[in-house]
C-alpha positions, 0 to 999 in steps of 0.5 A: 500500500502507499504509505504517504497515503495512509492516515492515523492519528497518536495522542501527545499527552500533556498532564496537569497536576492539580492543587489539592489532588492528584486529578490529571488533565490529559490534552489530545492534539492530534498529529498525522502518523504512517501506520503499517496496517489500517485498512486491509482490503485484501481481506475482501476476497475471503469475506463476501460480506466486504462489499466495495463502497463504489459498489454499494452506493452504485457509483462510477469508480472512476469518478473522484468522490468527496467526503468532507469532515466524514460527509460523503457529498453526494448531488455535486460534482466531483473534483477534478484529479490530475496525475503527474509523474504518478501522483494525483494532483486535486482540484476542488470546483469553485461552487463547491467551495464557495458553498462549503468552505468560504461563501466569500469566494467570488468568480467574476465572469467578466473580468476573469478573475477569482477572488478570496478576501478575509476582512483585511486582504484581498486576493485576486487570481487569473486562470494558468498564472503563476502570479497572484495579487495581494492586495495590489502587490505581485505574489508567487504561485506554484500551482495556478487555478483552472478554468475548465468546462466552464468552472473554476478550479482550485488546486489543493495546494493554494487552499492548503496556503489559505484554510486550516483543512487537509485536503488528502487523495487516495487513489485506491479508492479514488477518494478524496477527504477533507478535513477541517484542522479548526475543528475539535475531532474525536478519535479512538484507536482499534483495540482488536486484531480485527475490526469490521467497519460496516455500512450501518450498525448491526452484524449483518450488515455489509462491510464497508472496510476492514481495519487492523489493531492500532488503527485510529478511527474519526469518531462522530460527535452523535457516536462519541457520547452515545451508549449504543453499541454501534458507532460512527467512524471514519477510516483515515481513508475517508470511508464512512461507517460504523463499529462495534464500540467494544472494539475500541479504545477510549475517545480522545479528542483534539486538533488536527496540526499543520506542518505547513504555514499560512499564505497570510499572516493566520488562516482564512476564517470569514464566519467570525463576526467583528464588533462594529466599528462604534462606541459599545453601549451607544445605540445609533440614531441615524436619519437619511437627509434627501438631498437632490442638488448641491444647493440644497445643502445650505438649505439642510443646514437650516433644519435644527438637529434634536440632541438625540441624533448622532448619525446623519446620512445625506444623499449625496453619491449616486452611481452615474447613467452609464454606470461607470462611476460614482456622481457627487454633491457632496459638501464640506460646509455639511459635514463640519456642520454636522459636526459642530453638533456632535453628529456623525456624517455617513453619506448614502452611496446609492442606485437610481434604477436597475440598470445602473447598479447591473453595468456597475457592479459587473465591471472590476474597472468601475468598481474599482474606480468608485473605490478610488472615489470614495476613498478620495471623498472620504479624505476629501470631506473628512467623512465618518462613515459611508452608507450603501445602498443598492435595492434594484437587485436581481440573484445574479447580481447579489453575489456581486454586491457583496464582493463589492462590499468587500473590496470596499470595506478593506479600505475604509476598516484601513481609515477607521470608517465606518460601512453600513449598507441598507437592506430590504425586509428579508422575504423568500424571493431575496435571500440572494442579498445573503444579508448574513454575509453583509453583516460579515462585511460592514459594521451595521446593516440597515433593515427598511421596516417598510413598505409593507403596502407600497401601491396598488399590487400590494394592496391597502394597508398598513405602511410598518405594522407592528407585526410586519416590523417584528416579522423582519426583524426576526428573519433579519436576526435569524435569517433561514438559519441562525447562522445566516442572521444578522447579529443584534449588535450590527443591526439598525431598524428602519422607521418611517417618517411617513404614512401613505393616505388610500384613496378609492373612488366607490363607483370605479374602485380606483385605488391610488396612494400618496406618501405624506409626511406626518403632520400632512396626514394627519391634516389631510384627514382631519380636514375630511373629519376623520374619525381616528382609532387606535389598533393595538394589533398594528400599533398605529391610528387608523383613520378612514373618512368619506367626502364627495369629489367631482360628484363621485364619493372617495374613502380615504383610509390612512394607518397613521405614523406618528410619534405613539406608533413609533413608540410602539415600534421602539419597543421592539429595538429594546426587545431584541437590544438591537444597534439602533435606529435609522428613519426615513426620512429627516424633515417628515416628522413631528417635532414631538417623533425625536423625542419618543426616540430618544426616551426609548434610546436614552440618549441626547446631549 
């Protein structure tokens, strides 16, 4: 058998000698060890219960199979192995590993470049080159990526330079194993002469392998605690099954070393979520300042900012028509305002229509040249922070959107900035903005509570009802899975300033809206003789009143935002402790809004 090919594990024994006893504290780290004899197929031909994996699961032999941390990955698409001077050599396919290794992988179609990035380093590699960039300077490579049959492949040599994993072939059963070294890993050592390693507990079972005395199996966390006779295991060779536990040693667990070092300073690790870059135990109160025109500026400046506020975000960058760079109306004289008054300034970076955000961010030239903007505005305009915001998004382009946001963020983490970027209420249709993957990325993440009933295809209603409010809330804190939420610490709830006044003509049923601003709907009702009564269930005044106009009979129905209904959603922020608040938008509240704001934060100068 091929001895380099052969994997077991030994236990190296630290022990503790602890005061007032004589209790030992044994520490298993596990090291990679050549064993003479661990799995004997040869036995195969003298037990017909031996059945060969391929066999078993009707698989093509000559098809390389995976298994990672003892998974055998079925519905993928298998690696690719090359040989050369009769070694194989593994390629691991860009979509498995995106998925399964780090979702911040990024192929970009158009520029024909595959990316990496951790929160500090970006990395970009071209297909069959020797070099690679790192973070713009020119890097040795001695294996380069693939491009073949339309995918990307990765050679296990460069993942080993970056991931804490082991990634081993063995050719005789055309196997390849991954192994996470990041990952506590439980082994056990074979104490009889020999043991059968079968497809599921019970005697009668087929036998996957048979292993000798001394071999060192993977012991499943499901097995590892269990009473059951019959446990699961992993042969070093990266076949899956099950044994007798009386065949066994004890269960130790420890750490897979590696002989090998880091391309970066530590190994890649894109799950651990990063404290924002922001004063800890002070909520955020942020509101977006819409601004159309540079001279509108000074106009802004004339409206008072209440002591609670310390975050203001005007409009102020917009991605050009032919989506090649980035528009300003920024202004000096705004910001040292702003911060005359203790308030932070994080311009809104954001898209106009569709097209614009697609021909933006499918180019590495135009992302690359809004980088080198922002940064130059930011250094420019002595800004805090930057507030993205790119809503017009297909599945295509999600992807897409985070890389930009990575590229982005290395830069502005460099400069102490802080990125934020806004985002829709998570519904089924839009898990693609992979809002987990943002909150990895930025510091804060701004979920816009609304609208719940925007036009007539959705419907009269509500504009931010309590229970659509907690609803996206939720889902923003628990994703599909609690590993693809946003942390409370990240995330910022969307208010609105304003509320959207229905109006039905009774002979046509026409439908139409209007969003007005508080005291405009308030008005516009009671001017109707509205009668307003409160709904608990909705947390909001609802308001209907019936008028005749051009001898035709309308019903306006309104669901009042004011400052009892902001209220009411505040206590949802205390609830789920989260960042803060973010409203849209400043000058369409009532004076009266901030300070229910800030009596639910706790905060103002």
């Amino acid at each position: 058998m091929n001895r380099q090919a052969k994997m077991a594990f030994v236990g190296f024994i630290t022990t503790l000698l602890i005061v007032g006893g004589l209790a030992l504290l044994v520490i298993f780290v596990i090291i990679p060890a050549v064993q003479d004899m661990d799995i004997m197929p040869n036995l195969g031909s003298t037990n017909r219960n031996v059945v060969d994996f391929h066999t078993h699961f009707n698989l093509n032999p000559n098809v390389p199979q995976l298994v990672l941390d003892g998974q055998r990955m079925t519905n993928i698409q298998p690696p690719l192995v090359e040989y050369q001077d009769g070694v194989g050599h593994v390629y691991l396919r860009f979509d498995f590993l995106r998925e399964y290794i780090d979702p911040f992988l990024f192929w970009d179609n158009g520029a024909g470049v595959f990316f990496a990035s951790t929160r500090y380093d970006m990395m970009e590699f071209t297909p069959n080159s020797h070099t690679f960039l790192l973070n713009d300077s020119v890097q040795s490579l001695e294996v380069p990526i693939r491009r073949m049959y339309d995918m990307v492949y990765v050679p296990a040599a460069l993942l080993h330079g970056l991931y804490a994993i082991t990634i081993d072939y063995h050719p005789e059963y055309n196997m390849v194993v991954i192994t996470s070294a990041n990952q506590l890993q439980s082994v056990s050592t074979v104490s009889v002469a020999r043991a059968d390693i079968r497809y599921w507990g019970g005697n009668n079972a087929p036998i996957t392998a048979q292993v000798g005395q001394g071999t060192q199996l993977f012991v499943f966390p499901e097995s590892e605690n269990s009473n059951e006779v019959w446990i699961r295991v992993r042969t070093p060779h990266g076949l899956l099954g099950y044994v007798e536990r009386s065949s066994l040693d004890n269960i130790y667990e420890g750490y897979l070393p590696l002989d090998r070092e880091p391309i970066l300073h530590d190994w890649v690790n894109n799950f651990q979520h990063h404290p924002p870059n922001w004063q800890e135990g002070v909520p955020v109160n942020m509101t977006w300042d819409a601004i159309y025109h540079v001279d509108a500026n000074v106009n802004r400046m004339q409206l008072p900012l209440h002591p609670s506020l310390n975050v203001i975000s005007p409009q102020w960058f917009r991605i050009d028509p032919a989506g090649t760079h980035i528009n300003s109306i920024a202004s000096r004289a705004y910001v040292d305002w702003a911060h005359s008054h203790d308030v932070y300034v994080w311009p809104k970076v954001f898209d106009v229509d569709n097209g614009r955000v697609r021909d933006f961010l499918f180019e590495r030239e135009h992302r690359r040249h809004a980088i080198e903007q922002l940064i130059d505005f930011v250094e420019t305009y002595n800004l805090d922070g930057l507030n993205i915001d790119f809503e017009h998004l297909t599945a295509t382009q999600g992807p897409y959107k985070v890389q930009f946001l990575r590229e982005l963020a290395i830069p502005m983490r460099q400069r102490g900035v802080v990125l934020s970027t806004a985002v829709l209420v998570p519904l089924p249709d839009t898990t693609f903005y992979r809002r987990d993957l943002i909150a990895l990325t930025v510091d804060f993440v701004q979920v816009m509570t609304y609208d719940q009933h925007w036009g007539v295809a959705a419907g009269v209603g509500p504009n931010a009802s309590l229970p659509w409010v907690e609803w996206g809330v939720n889902n923003m804190l628990n994703g599909i899975a609690p590993e693809f939420g946003v942390p409370a610490n990240q995330l910022i709830m969307g208010l609105p300033f304003y509320s959207r006044v229905w109006r039905e003509v009774s002979a046509t049923n026409d439908l139409s809206q209007r969003a007005l601003y508080m005291d405009y709907a308030r008005n516009f009702m009671e001017e109707r003789n509205v009668n307003w009564v409160w709904d608990d269930s909705y947390g909001s005044y609802f308001g209907e009143a019936g008028v005749i106009e051009d001898n035709e009979f309308v019903t306006y129905r309104v669901w009042l935002e004011d400052p009892r209904s902001i209220g009411a959603k505040m206590q949802i922020v205390l609830a789920h402790d989260l960042a803060g608040v973010a409203s849209w938008r400043r000058g369409m509240e009532t004076p009266e809004t901030w300070d229910t704001i800030s009596h639910y934060l706790g905060i103002g100068r």
